[in-house]
C-alpha positions in Angstrom: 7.8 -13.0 -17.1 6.3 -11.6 -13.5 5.6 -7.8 -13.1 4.6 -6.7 -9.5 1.8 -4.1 -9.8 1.1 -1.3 -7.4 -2.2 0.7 -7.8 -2.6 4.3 -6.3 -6.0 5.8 -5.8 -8.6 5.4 -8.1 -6.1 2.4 -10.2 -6.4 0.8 -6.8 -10.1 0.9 -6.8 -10.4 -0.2 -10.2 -8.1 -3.3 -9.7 -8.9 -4.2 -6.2 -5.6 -4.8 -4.6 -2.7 -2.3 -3.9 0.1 -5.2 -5.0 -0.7 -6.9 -8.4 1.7 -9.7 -10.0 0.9 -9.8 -14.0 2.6 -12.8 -15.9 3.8 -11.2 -19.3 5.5 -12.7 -22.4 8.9 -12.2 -22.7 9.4 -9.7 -24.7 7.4 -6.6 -23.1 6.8 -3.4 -23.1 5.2 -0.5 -21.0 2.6 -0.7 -24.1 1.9 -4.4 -23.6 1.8 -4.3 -19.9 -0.9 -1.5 -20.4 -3.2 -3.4 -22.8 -2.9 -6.3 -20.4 -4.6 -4.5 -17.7 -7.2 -2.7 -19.8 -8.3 -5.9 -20.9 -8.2 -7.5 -17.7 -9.8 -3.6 -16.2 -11.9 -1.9 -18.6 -12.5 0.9 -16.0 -8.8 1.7 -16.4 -9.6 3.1 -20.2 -11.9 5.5 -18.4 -9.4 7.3 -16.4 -8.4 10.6 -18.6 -4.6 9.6 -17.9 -2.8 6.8 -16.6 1.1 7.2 -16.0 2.9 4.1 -15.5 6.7 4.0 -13.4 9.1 1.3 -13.9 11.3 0.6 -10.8 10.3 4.5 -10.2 10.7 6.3 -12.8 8.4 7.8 -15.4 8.5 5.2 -18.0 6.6 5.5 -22.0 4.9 3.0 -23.6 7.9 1.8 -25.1 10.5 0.8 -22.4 11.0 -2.7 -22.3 9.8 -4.8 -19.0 12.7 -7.1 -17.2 11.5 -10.2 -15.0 11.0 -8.7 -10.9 10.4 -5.4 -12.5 8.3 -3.7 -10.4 5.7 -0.9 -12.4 3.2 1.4 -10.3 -0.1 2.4 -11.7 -0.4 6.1 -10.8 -3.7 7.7 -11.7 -4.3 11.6 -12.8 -4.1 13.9 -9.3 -6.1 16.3 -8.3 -5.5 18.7 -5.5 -7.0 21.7 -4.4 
């Protein structure tokens, strides 16, 4: 199944591109999706947290993924 990607901030420096499409098995979760991009980022792992949003909301590592779903990337924010 297709996931579109969106990176924020530093995620977006790590991957490269704002809009991402990640080809998935069918079934997936959050957690999958997650070890799919660390693999294919390493620098992601580095990042102290990660939150990721399905269609957006807040989503845990296991809410399954649906084809189209879109997920955003959202790394920790700092703000003075």
């Amino acid at each position: 199944m297709k996931i579109s990607l969106l990176s924020f901030g530093i995620a977006k420096d790590i991957t490269g591109q704002r809009f991402l499409d990640v080809e998935l098995p069918s079934p997936a979760t959050v957690g999958d999706l997650r070890s799919v991009l660390v693999k294919q980022f390493p620098r992601l792992s580095e990042l102290a947290s990660v939150r990721l949003a399905v269609n957006s909301e807040y989503a845990d590592e296991s809410v399954f993924l649906s084809e189209n779903d879109e997920v955003a990337l959202i790394p920790p924010v700092s703000g003075g």
